[in-house]
N, C-alpha and C positions, 0 to 999 in steps of 0.2 A: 504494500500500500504506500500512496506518496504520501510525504507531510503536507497539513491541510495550516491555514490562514487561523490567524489568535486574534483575540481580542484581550487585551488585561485590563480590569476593572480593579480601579485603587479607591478604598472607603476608611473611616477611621472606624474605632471602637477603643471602647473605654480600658484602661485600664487601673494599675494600682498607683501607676507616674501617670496618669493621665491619660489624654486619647493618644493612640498611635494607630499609625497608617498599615491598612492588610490591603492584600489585592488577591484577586481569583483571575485565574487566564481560561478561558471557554475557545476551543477551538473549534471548527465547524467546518461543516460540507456543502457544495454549492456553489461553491465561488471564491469569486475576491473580488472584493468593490472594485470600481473603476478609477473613481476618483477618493478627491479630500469629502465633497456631498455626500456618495455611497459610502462612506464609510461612517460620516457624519448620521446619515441616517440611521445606519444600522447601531451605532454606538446609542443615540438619543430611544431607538425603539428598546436596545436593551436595558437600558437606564431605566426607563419608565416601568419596566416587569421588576427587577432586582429592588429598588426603591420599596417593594412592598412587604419585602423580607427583611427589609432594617427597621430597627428601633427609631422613634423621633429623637435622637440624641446623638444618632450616625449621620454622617453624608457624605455620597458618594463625591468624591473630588476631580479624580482624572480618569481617563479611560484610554486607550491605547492603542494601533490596531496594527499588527504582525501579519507580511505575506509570508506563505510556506515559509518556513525552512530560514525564514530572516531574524536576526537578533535586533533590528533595527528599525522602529518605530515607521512603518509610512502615513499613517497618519496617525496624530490625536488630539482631544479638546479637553477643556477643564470644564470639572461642573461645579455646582456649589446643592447638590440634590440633596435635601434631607431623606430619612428613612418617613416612612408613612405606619410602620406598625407601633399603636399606641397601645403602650403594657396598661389594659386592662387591671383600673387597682382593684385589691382586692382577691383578683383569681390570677394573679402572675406575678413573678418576679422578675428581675434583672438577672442573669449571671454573669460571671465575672469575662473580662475577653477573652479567654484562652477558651472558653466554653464555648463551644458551637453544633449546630445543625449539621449533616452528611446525608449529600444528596448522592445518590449510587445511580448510575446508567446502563442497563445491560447492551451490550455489542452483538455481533456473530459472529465477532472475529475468535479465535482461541489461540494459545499459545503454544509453542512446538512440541508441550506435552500435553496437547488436548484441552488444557482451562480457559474456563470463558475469559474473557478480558471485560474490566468493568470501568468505567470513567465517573471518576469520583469529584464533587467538589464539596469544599467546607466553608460555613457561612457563619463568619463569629458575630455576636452580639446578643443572641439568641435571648429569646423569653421562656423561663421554666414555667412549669404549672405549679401551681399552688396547693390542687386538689391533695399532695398527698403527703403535704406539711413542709418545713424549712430544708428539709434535704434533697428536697425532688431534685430529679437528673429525666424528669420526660418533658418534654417539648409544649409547651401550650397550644391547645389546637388549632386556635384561630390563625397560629403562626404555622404550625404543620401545615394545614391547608392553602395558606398564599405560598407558603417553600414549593407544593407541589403542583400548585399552578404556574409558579415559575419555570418548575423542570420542564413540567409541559411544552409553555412557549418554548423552550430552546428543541425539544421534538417538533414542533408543531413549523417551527421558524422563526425568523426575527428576518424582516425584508432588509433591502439597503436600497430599497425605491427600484433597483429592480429582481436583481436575486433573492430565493428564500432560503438561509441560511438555516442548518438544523446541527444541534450537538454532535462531534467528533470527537474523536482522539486525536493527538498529535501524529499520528499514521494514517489517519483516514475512516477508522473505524466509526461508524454511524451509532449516535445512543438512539434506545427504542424506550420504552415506558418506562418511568424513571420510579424509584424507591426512596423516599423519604423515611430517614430512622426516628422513631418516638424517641430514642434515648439521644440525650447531650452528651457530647465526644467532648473530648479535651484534646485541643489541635493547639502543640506548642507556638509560641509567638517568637518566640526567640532561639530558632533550631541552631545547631551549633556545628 
């Protein structure tokens, strides 16, 4: 399979020194924008789906957008997007940044010894539920539910005014119906 076009999405999230910046790279099938506009496009269509999966206290700031196989920006914009999910007081908390959502993508592709290949992304800022006291590690619904309609759009596409862009791997491999985990991961912020 060839390598396929990125996009990196940069947002803050809270932490214990304050907010610091994460970013998620979605790589996709379809295409590659033509220009600074299709790319423009397709960058502002993703913005608008991801924004529902943030806290009101994130926002997305830059975005980015990689042909195959390039280390080198062809295009990108700045945003100033806050997040749109409001932690319902009362039935949700805050968890800490390194806590997050993991959206799983199954492929067709498998590996030289037969395993599926899966295309994973993690989404820090994440809202816990409440329902099951101070230590919860499950995901608040309301926010499961917009995570999985995000995963969606990235199957479903995100245009760039002309192409429809849909979830890959960095190889080519196509995501199909994606999986959202009830449980909050712990995705280091400072890998080493």
């Amino acid at each position: 399979m060839a390598p396929t076009p990125s996009l990196l999405v940069k947002y803050t999230v809270r932490t214990a020194d304050g907010f610091k910046d994460v970013t998620n790279r979605f790589h996709f099938n379809g295409g590659t924008p033509a220009d600074d506009t299709a790319w423009h496009t397709l960058m502002d269509n993703v913005v608008d789906s991801m924004k529902t999966v943030l806290n009101t206290e994130q926002e997305i700031t830059a975005v980015n957008g990689y042909a195959a196989g390039s280390d080198v920006a062809a295009a990108s914009k700045s945003y100033s997007t806050a997040g749109t999910f409001d932690i319902p007081a009362n039935s949700a908390r805050q968890s800490p940044g390194f806590c997050c959502a993991l959206i799983r993508w199954p492929t067709s592709a498998r590996t030289t010894k037969n395993h599926p290949i899966y295309l994973f992304s993690y989404v820090h800022g994440v809202g816990a539920s409440s329902d099951s006291g101070a230590g919860s590690q499950t995901l608040h619904a309301t926010l499961k539910s917009r995570l999985e309609t995000f995963a969606a759009d990235w199957v479903a596409g995100f245009s760039d005014g002309t192409n429809t862009l849909v979830r890959a791997g960095p190889n080519g491999a196509t995501g199909g119906a994606a999986t959202v985990f009830d449980e909050i991961k712990d995705h280091d912020l400072n890998p080493r």
